[in-house]
KOLMILUM-349111 format. One record per residue (C-alpha): residue number from 1; x, z, y; residue in one letter. Coordinates in nm, 2 decimals. Example, Ala and Ser with C-alpha at 12.3 -4.5 7.8 and 13.67 -1.06 7.14 Angstrom:
2
+-----+--------+--------+--------+------+
: pos :      u :      w :      v : code :
+-----+--------+--------+--------+------+
:   1 :   1.23 :   0.78 :  -0.45 :    A :
:   2 :   1.37 :   0.71 :  -0.11 :    S :
+-----+--------+--------+--------+------+
END
This chain:
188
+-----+--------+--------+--------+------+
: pos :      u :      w :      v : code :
+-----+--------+--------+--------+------+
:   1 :  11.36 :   6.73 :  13.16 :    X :
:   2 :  11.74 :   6.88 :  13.04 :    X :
:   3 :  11.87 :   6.60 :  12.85 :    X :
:   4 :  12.20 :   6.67 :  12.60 :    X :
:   5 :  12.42 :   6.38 :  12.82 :    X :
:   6 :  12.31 :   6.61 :  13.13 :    X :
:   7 :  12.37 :   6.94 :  13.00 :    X :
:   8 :  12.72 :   6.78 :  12.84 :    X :
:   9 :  12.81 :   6.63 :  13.18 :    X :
:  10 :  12.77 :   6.93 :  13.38 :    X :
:  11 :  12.94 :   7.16 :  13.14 :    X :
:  12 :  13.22 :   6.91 :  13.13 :    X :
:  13 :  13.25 :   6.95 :  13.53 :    X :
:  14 :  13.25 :   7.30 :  13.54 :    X :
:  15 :  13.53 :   7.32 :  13.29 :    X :
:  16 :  13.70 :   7.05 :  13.45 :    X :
:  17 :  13.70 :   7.19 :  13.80 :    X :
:  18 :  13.79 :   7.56 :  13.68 :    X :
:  19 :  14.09 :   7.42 :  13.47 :    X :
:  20 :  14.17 :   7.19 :  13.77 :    X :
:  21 :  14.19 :   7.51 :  14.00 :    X :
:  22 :  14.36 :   7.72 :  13.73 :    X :
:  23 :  14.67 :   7.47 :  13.66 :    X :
:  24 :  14.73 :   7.41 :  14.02 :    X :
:  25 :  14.79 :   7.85 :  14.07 :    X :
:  26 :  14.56 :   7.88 :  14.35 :    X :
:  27 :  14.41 :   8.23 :  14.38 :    X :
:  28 :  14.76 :   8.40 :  14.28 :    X :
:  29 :  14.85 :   8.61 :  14.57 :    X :
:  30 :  15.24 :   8.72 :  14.61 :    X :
:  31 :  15.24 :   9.05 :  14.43 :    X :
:  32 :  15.11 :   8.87 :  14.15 :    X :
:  33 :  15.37 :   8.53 :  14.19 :    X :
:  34 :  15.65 :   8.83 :  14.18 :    X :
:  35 :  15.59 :   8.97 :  13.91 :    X :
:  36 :  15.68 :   8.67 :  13.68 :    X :
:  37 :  16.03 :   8.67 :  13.72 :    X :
:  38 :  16.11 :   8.57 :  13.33 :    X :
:  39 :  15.83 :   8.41 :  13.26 :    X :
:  40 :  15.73 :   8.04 :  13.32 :    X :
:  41 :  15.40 :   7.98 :  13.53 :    X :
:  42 :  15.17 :   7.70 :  13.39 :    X :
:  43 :  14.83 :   7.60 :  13.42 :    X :
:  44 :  14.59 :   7.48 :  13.14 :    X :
:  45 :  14.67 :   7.12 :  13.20 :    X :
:  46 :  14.99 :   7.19 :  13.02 :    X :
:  47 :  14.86 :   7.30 :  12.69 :    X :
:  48 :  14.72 :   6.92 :  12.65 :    X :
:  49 :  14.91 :   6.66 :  12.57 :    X :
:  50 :  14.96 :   6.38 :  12.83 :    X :
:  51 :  14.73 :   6.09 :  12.76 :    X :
:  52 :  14.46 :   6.33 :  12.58 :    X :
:  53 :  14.13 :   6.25 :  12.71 :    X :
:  54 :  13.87 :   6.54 :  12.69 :    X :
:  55 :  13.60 :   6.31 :  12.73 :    X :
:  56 :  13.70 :   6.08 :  12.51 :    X :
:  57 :  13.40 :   6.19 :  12.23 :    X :
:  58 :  13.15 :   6.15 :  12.51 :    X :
:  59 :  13.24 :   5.81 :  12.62 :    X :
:  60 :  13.18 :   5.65 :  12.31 :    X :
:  61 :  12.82 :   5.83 :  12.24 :    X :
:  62 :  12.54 :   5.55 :  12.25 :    X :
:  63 :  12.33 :   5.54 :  12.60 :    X :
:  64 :  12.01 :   5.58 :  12.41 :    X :
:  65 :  12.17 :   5.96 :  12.35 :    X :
:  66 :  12.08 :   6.04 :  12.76 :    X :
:  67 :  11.73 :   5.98 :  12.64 :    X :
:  68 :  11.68 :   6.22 :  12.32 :    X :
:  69 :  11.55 :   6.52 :  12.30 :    X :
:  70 :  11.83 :   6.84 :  12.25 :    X :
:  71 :  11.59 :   6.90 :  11.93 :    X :
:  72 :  11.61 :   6.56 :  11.81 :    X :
:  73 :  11.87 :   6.48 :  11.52 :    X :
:  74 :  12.10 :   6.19 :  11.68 :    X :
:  75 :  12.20 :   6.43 :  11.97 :    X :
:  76 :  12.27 :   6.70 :  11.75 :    X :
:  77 :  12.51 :   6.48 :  11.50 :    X :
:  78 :  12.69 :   6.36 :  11.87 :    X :
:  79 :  12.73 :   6.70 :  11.99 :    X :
:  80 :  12.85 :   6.83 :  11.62 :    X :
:  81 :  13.09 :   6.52 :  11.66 :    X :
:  82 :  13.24 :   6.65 :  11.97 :    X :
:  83 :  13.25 :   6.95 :  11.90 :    X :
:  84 :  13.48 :   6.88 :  11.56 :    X :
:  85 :  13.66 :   6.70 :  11.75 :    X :
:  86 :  13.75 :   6.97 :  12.05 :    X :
:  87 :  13.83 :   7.20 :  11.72 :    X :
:  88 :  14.10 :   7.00 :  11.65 :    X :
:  89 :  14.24 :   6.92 :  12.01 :    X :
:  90 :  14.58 :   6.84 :  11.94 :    X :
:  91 :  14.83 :   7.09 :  12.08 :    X :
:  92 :  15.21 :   7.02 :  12.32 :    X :
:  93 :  15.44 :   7.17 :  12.02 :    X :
:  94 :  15.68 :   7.12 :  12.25 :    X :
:  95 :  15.54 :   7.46 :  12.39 :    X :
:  96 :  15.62 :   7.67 :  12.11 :    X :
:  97 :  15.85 :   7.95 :  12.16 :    X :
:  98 :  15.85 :   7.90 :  12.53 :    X :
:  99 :  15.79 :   8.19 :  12.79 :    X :
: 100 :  15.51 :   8.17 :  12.98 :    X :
: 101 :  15.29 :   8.29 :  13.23 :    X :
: 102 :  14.92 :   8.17 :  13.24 :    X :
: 103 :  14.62 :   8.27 :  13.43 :    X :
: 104 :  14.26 :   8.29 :  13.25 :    X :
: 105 :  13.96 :   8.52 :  13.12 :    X :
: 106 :  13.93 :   8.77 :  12.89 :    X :
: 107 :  13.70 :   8.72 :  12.62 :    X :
: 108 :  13.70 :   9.04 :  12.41 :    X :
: 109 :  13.79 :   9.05 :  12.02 :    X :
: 110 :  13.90 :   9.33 :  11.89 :    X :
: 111 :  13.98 :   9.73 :  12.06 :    X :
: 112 :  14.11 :  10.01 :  11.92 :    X :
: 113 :  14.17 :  10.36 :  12.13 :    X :
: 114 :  14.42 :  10.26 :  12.27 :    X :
: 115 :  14.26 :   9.98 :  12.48 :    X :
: 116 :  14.22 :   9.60 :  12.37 :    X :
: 117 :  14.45 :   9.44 :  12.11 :    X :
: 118 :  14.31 :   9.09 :  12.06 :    X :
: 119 :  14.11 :   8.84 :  12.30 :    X :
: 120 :  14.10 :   8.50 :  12.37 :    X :
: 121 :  14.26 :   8.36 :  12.68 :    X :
: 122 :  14.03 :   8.09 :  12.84 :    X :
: 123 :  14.04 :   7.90 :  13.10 :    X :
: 124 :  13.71 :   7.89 :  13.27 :    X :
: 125 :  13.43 :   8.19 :  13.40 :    X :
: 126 :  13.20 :   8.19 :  13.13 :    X :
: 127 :  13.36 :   8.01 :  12.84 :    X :
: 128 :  13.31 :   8.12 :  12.52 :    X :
: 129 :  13.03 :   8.35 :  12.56 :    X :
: 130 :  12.77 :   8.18 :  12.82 :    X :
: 131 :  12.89 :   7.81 :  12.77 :    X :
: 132 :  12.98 :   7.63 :  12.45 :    X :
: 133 :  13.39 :   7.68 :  12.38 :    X :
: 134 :  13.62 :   7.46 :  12.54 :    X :
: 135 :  13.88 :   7.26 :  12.34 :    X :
: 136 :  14.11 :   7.46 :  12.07 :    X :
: 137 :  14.42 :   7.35 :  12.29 :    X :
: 138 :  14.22 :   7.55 :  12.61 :    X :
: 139 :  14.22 :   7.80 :  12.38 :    X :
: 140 :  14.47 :   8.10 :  12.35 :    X :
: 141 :  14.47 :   8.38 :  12.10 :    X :
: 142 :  14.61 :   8.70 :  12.26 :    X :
: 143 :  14.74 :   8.96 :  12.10 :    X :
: 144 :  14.87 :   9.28 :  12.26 :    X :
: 145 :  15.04 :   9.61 :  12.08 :    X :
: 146 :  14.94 :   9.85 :  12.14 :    X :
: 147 :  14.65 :   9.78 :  12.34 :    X :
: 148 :  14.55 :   9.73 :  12.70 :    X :
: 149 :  14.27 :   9.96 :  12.84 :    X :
: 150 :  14.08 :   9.85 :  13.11 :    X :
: 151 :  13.97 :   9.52 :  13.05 :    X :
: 152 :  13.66 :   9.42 :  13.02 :    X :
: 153 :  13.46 :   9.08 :  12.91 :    X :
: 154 :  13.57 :   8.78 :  13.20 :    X :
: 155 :  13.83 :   8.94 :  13.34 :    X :
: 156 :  14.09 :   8.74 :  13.53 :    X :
: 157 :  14.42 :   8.77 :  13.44 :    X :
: 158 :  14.75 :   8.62 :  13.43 :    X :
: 159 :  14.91 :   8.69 :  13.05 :    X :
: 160 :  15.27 :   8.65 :  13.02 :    X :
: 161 :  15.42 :   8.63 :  12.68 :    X :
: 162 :  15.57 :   8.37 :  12.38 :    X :
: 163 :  15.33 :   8.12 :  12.34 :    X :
: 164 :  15.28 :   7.99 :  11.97 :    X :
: 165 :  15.08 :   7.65 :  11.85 :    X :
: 166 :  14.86 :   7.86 :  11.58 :    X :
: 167 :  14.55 :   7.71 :  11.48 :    X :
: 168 :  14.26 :   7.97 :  11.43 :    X :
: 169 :  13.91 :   8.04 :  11.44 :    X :
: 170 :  13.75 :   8.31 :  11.60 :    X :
: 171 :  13.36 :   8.40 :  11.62 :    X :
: 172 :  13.37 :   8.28 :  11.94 :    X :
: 173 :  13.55 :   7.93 :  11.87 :    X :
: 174 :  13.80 :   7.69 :  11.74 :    X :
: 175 :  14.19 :   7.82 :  11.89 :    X :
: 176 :  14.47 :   7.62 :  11.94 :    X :
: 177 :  14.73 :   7.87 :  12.07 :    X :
: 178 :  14.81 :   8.24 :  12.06 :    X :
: 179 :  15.04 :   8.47 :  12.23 :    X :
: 180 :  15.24 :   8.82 :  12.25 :    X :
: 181 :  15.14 :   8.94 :  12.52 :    X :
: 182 :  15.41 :   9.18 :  12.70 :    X :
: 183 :  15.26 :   9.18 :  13.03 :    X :
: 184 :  14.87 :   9.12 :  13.15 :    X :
: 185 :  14.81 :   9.15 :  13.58 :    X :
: 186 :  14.48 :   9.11 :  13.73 :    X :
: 187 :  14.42 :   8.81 :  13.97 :    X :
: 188 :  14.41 :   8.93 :  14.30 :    X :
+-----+--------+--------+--------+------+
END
């Protein structure tokens, strides 16, 4: 049987493990660690404040909830709980303005001829369009004039660019962030 607490739980530790292995840099080979000689490198444990507990929401649902049914109303109005609250993660405004560098995957909004002008930046394989959306604040807008060809759905990048607290909703979930992005390399 699939229970919601299950399903919640081992969503929770994929996210948590990719971010985990995306904020500490590993899989960034030199060419790629060269290239950002303006730009600040930080992981996705940055763009949460300190003391902000992701799990939070799920600590607090009752214990009956690992016994419900996904079809059965008390674990939908827990996950719709959650998931308002992850909408409205609050954001580090210290952030805003700053430089960055930050490594993620593409999830596709909007292209033109000229290649891909808007996607989100996310932190995880598989966020936004095979799992549920993390947090707004693991969430960046991206938005790149004129375009960039060649990039495709899950993608993994490093983005370099001024980062921005924006709140925003896409199709594909509540955002936190967005950036200019001046400079987009593939992860080795």
């Amino acid at each position: 049987m699939h229970t919601p607490h299950l399903a919640r739980r081992q969503w929770l530790g994929r996210c948590m493990a990719s971010g985990a292995w995306l904020a500490m840099g590993l899989g960034a080979g030199p060419r790629l660690a060269a290239a950002a000689t303006a730009y600040r490198d930080i992981g996705w444990m940055a763009l949460m404040p300190r003391g902000w507990d992701p799990t939070l929401g799920l600590k607090t649902l009752p214990a009956e909830l690992e016994s419900l049914q996904d079809t059965d109303p008390r674990a939908r109005e827990a996950l719709a709980r959650l998931r308002a609250a992850w909408d409205n993660a609050p954001v580090v405004a210290a952030l805003a303005g700053t430089d960055v560098r930050l490594p993620g995957y593409v999830v596709p909004l909007e292209a033109s001829d000229q290649g891909l002008r808007e996607f989100l930046l996310v932190p995880y394989f598989g966020a936004c369009i095979h799992s549920p959306p993390p947090p707004s604040n693991q969430i960046v807008m991206c938005r790149a004039e004129p375009g960039h060809k060649g990039l495709r759905a899950m993608d993994a990048v490093w983005v370099s660019g001024r980062l921005q607290v924006e709140r925003s909703d896409s199709e594909m979930g509540a955002v936190g962030y967005a950036m200019r992005v001046v400079r987009i390399d593939r992860q080795a």
